[in-house]
Structures are given as C-alpha cells and as structure tokens.
Rosetta silent file (secondary structure, phi, psi, omega in degrees, C-alpha in Angstrom):
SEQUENCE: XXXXXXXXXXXXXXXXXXXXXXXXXXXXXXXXXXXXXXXXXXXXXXXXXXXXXXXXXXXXXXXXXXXXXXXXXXXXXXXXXXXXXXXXXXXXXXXXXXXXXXXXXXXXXXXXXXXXXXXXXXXXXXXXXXXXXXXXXXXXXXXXXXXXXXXXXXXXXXXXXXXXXXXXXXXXXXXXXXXXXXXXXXXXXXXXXXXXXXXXXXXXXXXXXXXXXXXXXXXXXXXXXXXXXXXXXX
SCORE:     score description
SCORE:     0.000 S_00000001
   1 L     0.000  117.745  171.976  -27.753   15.187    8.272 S_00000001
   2 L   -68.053  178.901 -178.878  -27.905   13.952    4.623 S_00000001
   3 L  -109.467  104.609 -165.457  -25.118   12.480    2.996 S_00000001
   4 L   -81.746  -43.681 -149.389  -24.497   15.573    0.469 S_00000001
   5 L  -121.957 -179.882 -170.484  -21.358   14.379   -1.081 S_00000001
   6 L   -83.146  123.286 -135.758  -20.049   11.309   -2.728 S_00000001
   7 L   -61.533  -21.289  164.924  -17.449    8.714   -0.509 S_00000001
   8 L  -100.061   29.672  179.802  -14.734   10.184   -3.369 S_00000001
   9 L  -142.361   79.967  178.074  -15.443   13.874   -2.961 S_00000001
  10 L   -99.217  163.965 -137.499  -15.291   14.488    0.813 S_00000001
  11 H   -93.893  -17.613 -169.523  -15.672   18.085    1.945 S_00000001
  12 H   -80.559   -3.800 -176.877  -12.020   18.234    3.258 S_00000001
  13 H  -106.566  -12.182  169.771  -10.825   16.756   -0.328 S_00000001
  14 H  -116.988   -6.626  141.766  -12.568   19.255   -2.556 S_00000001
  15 L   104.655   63.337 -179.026  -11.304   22.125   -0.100 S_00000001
  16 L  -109.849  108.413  159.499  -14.746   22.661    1.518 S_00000001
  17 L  -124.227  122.163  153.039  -15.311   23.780    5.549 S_00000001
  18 L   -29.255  142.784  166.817  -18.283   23.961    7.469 S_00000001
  19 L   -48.914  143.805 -153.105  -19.283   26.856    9.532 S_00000001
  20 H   -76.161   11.587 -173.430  -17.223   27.064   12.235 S_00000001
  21 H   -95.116  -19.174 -167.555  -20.151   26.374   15.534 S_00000001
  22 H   -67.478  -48.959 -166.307  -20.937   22.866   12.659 S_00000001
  23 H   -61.142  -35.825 -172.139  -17.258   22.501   12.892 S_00000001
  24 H   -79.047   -6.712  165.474  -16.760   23.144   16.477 S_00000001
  25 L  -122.741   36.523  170.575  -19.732   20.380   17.122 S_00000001
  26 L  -126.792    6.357  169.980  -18.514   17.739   15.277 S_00000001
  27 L  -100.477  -71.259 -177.513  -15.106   17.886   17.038 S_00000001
  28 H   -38.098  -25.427  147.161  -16.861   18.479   20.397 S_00000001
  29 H  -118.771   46.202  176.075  -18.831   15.489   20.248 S_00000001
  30 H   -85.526  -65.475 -168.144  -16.291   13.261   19.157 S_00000001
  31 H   -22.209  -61.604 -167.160  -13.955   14.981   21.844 S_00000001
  32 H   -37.913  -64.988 -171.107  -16.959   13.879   24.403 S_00000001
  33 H   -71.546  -21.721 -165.770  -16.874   10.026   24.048 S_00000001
  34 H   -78.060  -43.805  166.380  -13.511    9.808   23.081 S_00000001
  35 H   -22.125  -40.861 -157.329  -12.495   11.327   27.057 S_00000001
  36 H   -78.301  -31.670 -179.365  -15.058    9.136   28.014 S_00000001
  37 H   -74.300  -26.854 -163.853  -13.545    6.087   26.614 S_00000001
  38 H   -95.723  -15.061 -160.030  -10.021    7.182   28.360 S_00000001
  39 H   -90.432  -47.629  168.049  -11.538    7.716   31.231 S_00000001
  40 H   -78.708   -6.673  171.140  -13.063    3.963   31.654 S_00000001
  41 H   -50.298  -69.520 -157.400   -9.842    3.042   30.067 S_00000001
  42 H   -72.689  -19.132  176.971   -7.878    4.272   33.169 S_00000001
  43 H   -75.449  -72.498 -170.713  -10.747    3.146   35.928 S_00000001
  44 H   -66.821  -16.557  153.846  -10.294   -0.455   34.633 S_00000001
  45 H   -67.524  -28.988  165.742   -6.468   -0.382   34.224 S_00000001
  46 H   -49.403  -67.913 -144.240   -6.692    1.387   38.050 S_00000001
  47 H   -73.542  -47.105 -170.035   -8.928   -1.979   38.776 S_00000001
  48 H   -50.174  -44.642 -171.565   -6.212   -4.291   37.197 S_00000001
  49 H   -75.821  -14.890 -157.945   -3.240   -2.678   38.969 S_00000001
  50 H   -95.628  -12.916 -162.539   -5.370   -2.854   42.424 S_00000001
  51 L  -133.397  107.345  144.734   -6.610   -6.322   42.025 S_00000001
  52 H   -23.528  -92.440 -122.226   -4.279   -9.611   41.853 S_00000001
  53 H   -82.597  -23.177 -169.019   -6.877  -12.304   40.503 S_00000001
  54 H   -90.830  -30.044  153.447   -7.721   -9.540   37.547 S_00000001
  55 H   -14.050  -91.526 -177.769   -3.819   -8.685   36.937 S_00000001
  56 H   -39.388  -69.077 -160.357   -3.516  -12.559   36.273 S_00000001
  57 H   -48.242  -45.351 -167.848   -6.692  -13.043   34.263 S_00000001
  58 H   -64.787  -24.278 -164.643   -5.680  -10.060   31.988 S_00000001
  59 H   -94.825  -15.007 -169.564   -2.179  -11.051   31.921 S_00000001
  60 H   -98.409   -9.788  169.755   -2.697  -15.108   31.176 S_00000001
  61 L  -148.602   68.698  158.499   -5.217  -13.937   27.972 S_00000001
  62 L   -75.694  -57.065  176.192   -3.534  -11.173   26.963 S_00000001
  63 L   -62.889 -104.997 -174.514   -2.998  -12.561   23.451 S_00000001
  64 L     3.040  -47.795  164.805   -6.627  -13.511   23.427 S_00000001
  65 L   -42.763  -62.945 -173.239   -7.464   -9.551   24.972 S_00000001
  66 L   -57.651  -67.979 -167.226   -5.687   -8.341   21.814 S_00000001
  67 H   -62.906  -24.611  167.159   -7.449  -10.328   19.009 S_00000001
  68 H   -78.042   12.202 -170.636  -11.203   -9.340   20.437 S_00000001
  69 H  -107.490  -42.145  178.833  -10.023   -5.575   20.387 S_00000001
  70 H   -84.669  -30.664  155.410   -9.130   -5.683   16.716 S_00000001
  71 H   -17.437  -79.954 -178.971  -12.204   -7.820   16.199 S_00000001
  72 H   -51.678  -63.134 -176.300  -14.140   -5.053   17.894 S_00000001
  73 H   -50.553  -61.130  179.731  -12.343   -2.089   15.911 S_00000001
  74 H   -32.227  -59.995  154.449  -13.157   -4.041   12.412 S_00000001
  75 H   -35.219  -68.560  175.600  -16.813   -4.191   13.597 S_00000001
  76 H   -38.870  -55.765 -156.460  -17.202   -0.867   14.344 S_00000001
  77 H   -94.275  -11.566  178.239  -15.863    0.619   11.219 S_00000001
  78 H   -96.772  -50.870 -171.949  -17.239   -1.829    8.843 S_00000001
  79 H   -78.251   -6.505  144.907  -20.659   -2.073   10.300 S_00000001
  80 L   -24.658  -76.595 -174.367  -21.340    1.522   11.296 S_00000001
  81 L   -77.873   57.193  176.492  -23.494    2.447    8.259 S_00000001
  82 L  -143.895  -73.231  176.712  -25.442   -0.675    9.554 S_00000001
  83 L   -70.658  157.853  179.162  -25.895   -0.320   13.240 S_00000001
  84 L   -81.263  161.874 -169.390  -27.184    2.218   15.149 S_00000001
  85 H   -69.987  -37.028 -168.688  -25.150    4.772   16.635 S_00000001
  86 H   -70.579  -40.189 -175.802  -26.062    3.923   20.413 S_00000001
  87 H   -48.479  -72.645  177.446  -25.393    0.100   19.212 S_00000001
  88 H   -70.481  -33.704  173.392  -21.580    1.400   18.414 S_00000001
  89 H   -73.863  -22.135  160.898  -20.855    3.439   21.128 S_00000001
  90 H   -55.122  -40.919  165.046  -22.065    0.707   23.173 S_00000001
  91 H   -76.956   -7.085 -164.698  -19.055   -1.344   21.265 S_00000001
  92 H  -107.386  -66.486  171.556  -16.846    1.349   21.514 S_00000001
  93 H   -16.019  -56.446 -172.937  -17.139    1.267   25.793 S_00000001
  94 H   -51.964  -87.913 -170.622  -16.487   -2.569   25.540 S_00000001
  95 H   -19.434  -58.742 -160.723  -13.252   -1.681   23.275 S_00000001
  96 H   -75.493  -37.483  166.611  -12.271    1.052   25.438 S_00000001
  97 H   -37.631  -68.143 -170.771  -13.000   -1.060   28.717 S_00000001
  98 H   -66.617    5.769 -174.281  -10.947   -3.822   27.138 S_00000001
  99 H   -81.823  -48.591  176.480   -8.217   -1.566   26.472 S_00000001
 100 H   -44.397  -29.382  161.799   -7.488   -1.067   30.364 S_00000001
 101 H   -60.512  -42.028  149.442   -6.894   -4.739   30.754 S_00000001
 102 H   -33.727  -64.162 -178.625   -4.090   -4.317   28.428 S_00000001
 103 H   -67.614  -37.900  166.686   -3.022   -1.170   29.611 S_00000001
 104 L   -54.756  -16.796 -168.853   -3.269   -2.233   33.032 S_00000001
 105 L  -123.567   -6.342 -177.478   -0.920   -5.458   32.499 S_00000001
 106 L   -91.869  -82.462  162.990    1.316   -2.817   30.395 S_00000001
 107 H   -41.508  -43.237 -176.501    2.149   -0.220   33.291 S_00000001
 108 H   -59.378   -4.469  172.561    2.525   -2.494   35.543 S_00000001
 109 H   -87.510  -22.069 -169.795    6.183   -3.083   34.180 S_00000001
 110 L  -108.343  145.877  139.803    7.276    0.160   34.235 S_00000001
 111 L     6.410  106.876  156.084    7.508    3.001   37.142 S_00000001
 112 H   -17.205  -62.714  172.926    5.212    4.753   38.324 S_00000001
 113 H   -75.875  -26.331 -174.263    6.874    8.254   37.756 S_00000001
 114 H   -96.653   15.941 -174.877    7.902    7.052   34.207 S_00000001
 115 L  -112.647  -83.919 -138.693    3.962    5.944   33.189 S_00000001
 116 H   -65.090   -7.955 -164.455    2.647    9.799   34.751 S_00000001
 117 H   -76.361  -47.350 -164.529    5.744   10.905   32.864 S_00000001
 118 H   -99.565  -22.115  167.865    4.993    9.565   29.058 S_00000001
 119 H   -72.634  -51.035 -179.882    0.989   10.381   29.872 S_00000001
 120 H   -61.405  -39.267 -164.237    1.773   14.204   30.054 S_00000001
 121 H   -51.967  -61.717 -174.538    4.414   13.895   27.405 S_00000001
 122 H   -55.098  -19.497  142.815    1.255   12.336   25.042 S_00000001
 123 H   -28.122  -94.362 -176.920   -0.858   14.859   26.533 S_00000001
 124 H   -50.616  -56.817  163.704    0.879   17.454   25.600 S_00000001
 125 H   -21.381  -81.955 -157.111    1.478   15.974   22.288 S_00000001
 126 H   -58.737  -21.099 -164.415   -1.940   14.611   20.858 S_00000001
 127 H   -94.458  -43.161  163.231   -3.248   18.188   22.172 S_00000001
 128 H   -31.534  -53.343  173.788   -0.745   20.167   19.964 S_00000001
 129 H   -63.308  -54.074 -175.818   -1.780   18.220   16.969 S_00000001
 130 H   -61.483  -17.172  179.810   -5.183   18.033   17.642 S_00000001
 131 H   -89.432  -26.634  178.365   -5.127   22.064   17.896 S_00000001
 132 H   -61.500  -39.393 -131.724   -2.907   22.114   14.849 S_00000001
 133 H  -114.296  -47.557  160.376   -5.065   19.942   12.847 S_00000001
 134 H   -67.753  -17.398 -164.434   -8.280   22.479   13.789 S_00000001
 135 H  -121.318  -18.977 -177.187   -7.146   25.500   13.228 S_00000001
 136 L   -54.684  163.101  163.411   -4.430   25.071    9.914 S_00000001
 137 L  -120.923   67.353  143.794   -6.106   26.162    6.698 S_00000001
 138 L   -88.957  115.800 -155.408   -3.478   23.927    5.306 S_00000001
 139 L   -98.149  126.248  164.994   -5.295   20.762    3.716 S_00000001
 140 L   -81.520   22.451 -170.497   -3.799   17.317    5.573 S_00000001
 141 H   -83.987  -52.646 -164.451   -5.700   14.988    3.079 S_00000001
 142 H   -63.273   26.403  174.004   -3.048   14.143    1.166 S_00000001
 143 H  -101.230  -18.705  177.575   -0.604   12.532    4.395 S_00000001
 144 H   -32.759  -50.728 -159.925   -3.733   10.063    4.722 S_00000001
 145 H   -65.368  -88.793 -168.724   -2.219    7.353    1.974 S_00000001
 146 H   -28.886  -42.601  160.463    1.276    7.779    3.743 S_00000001
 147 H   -40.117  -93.732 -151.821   -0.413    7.447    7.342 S_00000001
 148 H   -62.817  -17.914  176.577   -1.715    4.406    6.715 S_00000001
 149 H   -60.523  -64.293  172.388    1.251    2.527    4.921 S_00000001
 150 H   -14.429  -71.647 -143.491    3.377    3.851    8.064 S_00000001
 151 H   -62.785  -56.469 -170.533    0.726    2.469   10.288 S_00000001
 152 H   -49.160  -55.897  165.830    0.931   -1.106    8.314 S_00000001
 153 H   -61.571  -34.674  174.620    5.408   -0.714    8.351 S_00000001
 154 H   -57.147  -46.167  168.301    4.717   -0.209   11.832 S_00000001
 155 H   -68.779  -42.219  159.640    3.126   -3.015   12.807 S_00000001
 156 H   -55.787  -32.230  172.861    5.076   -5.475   10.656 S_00000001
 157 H   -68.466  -48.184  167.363    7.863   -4.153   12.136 S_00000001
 158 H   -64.168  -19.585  167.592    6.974   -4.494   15.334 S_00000001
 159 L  -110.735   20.158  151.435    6.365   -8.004   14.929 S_00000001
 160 L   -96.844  -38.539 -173.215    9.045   -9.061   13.338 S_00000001
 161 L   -83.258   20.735  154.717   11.164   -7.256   16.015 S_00000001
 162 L   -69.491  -38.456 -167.861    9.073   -9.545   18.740 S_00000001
 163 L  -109.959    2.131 -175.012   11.137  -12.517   17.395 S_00000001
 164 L  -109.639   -6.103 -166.110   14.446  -10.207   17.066 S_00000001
 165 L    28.146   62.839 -172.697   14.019   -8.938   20.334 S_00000001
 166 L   -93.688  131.620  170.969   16.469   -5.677   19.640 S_00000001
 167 H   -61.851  -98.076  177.567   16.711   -3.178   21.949 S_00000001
 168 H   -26.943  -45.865  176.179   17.847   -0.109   19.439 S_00000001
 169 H   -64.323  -69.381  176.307   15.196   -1.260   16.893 S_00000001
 170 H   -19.146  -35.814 -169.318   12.313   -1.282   19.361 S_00000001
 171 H   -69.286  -55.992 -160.751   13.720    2.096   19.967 S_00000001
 172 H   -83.535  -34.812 -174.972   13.828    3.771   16.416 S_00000001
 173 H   -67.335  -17.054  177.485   10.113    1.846   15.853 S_00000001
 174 H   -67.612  -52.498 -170.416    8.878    3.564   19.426 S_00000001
 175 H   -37.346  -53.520 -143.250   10.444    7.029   17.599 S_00000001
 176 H   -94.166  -62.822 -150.198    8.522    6.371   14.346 S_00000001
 177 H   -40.395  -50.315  171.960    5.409    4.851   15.929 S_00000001
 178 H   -48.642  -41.159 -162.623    5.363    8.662   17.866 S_00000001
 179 H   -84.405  -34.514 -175.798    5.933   10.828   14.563 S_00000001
 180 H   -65.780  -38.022 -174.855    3.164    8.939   13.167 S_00000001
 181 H  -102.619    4.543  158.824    0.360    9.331   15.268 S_00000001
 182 H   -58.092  -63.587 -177.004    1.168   12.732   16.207 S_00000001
 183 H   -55.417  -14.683 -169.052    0.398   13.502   12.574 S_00000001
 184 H  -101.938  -38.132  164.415   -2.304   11.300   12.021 S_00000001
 185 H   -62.037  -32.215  139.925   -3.976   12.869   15.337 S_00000001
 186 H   -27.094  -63.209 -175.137   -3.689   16.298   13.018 S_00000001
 187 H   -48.329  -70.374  160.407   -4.907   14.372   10.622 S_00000001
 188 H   -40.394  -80.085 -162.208   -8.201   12.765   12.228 S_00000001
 189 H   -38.688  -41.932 -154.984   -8.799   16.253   13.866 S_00000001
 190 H   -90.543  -57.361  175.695   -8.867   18.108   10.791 S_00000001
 191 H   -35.800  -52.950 -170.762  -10.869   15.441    8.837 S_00000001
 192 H   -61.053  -68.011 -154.431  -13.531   15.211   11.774 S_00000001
 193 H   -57.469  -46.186 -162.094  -13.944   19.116   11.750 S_00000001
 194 L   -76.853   25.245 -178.584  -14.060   19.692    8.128 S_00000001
 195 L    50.501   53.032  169.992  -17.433   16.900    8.442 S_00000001
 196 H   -68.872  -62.104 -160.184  -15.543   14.084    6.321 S_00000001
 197 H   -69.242  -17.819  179.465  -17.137   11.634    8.654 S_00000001
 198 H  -100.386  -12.890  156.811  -20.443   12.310    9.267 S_00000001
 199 H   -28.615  -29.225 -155.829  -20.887   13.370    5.215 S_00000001
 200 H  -112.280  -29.773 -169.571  -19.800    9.832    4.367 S_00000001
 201 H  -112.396    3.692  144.684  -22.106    7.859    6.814 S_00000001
 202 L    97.946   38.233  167.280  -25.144   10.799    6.832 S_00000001
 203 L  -153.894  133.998  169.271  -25.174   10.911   10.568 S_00000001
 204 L   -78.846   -2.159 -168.515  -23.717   13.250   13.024 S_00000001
 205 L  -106.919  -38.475  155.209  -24.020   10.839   16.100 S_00000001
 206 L   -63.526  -45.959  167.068  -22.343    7.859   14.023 S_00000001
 207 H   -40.259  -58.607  176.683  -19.925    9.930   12.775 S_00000001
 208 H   -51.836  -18.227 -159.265  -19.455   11.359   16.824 S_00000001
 209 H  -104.315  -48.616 -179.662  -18.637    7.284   17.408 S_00000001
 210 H   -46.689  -63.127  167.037  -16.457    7.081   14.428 S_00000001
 211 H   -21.465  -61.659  179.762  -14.968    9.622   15.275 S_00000001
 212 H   -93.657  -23.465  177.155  -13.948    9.615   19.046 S_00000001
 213 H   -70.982  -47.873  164.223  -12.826    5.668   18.059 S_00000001
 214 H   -37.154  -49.179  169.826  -10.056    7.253   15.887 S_00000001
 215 H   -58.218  -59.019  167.397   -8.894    9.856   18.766 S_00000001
 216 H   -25.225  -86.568  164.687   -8.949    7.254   20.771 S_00000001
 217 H   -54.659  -14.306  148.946   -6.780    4.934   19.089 S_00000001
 218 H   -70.893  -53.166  154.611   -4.569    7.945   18.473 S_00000001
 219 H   -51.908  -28.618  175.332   -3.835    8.797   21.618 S_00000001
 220 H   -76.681  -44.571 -163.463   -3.553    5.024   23.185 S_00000001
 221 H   -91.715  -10.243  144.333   -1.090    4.058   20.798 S_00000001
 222 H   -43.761 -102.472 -158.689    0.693    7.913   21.482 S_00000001
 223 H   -36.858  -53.221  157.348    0.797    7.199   24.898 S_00000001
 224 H   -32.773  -54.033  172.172    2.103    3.816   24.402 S_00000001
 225 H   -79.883  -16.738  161.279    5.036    4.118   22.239 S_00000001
 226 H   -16.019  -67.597 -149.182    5.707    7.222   24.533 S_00000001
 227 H   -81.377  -28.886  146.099    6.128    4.818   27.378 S_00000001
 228 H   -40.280  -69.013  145.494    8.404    3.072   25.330 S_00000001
 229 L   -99.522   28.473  169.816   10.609    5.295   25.035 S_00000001
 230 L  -125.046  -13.739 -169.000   11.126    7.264   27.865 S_00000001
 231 L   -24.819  124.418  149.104    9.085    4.037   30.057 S_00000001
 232 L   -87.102  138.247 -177.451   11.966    3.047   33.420 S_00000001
 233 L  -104.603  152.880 -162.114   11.460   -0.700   33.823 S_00000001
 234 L   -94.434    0.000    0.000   10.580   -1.934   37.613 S_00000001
C-alpha cells in the first residue's frame, strides 16, 4: 500500500474512510496480534503465578521488567518505518511476553474473584469503545491532543502519589486512568479503521503491528486501573 497522504493530512483528519471490507481488514488484523499478545500475556502471568523461583525473579527485577518494556515500546514506534514488520511483531511478543511477568507479580496481590472480576469489567469496556470507535461517523481526531496530555498527568501523578502513598488519590487517578483509555481505545479503533496507520508508514502489515501494540496497551492499562479499583487485596 503506498503512502497516499502526507503525515499532516491523515485520512481520518481530512474526513476521509476507506471502503468498509479495507476498513474491516485493517481492524481485523490488528485485532489478530493484539489477542495474540493477550493471550501470551496471560500464559506467562499463568507461568508466574504457578511457579515460585519465576514469581521471585519477576518480582526482585520488577523495576528493571518495567524500564525494558518502555524501552521496547519506544523501539517499536520509532523504528517501525525502519524494520521490517515480522522484525516488530517479533518485538511486540517479547513486550507482550514481558508484560505477564508484571502482570503476574500484579494479581498475585489481589483475589482471585476480584482479578476475573475487573477482566470482564475491561472486557466489557474496551469492547464498547472499540465498537463505538468503528462504527460512529463522528470524527475522534480532535480528543487525540487531550489523550495524550491525560496520559502524561497520569503518569506524573501516579508517581508522585508512589511517594504520597494516598489511598483516595490512587483512587480518583485509578477513576481517571479508566475514563481515559476507554476513550483513547475509541480513539485507536477509529484511527486504525479509517487507515491513519498504515497511510503514514505505507504498509498494511506494519501498520497491523502498530496497530495491535496500541490495543494492546489500551486494554492492559484498562484492565489494570480496573483492578485498582474494584481489585480485594489478599
């Protein structure tokens, strides 16, 4: 697929949409990898909870866990119109793999019934949006800018409230962190379909990697702040 339009004219910003079987197969195969990635998410967080010596390893370089995963996103999205698509999806396994060691050392604090509880909740969620986000003819570009400052107050926030340890704050930042990426999974969805992403890197299979890494990371960090707040501690 060439790259018809120019990285400040994308087709969902000049009020453009593909035919809908182009649209419906540039959500379908993002949809593909990004399951696929949730899927080895949850085998290796399964392996974590099941295995003592891997618990500990995950849980004693945890910090360490964290800083190669945003390595590894930063890669991905800057080096995409570099690498080959197989090349990235191949990083995007690793990513999602290393997300289960995380996730796996996460759940293990909380309940059983309150982890299956906050997975349907996000479930239900991320799939609401994501159907919302396909089917509106309302154009979502302009909540991008606002998405990402959110995303930025989010994070700052959260890590200032690391050293304040607050209970109520932690609360209203699980609340926001949820409002955000509901919208931003809308957001993504609708962006994917209307072929922002593979227009800007001229490939539909890089684009599918791009793509399914966003959903991804929409849904993990759903599911997370979820577990926050509704999450019973063991």
């Amino acid at each position: 697929m060439n790259n018809q339009y120019p990285p400040q004219q994308l087709p969902s910003q000049v009020g453009m949409r593909p035919p809908a079987a182009l649209a419906a197969a540039f959500l379908t195969q993002a949809f593909i990898w990004m399951f696929s990635g949730l899927l080895l998410t949850a085998g290796v967080a399964a392996a974590v909870q099941g295995s003592k010596g891997l618990l500990a390893f995950a849980a004693d370089g945890f910090l360490l866990i964290v800083i190669a995963q945003f390595i590894l996103v930063m890669v991905i999205s800057s080096a995409i119109s570099r690498i080959g698509a197989t090349v990235a999806l191949g990083l995007f396994f690793v990513y999602a793999a290393s997300i289960g060691l995380t996730v796996g050392v996460i759940v293990q604090l909380y309940t059983g019934a309150s982890v299956v509880s906050a997975f349907l909740s996000a479930s239900a969620m991320f799939g609401g949006a994501a159907l919302y986000g396909a089917v509106t003819k309302r154009s979502l570009a302009g909540i991008g800018g606002y998405l990402t400052m959110g995303i930025f107050g989010l994070v700052i926030a959260s890590l200032v409230n690391m050293f304040l340890g607050s209970g109520p704050i932690g609360f209203v930042i699980s609340a926001i962190g949820v409002v955000i990426f509901t919208a931003l999974t809308a957001y993504d969805v609708q962006r994917i379909s209307a072929g922002d992403l593979a227009a800007r890197l001229g490939s539909m299979e890089k684009a599918a990697v791009v793509g399914a890494l966003q959903l991804y990371l929409d849904f993990i960090n759903l599911f997370l702040f979820m577990l926050r707040l509704m999450g019973s501690r063991r």
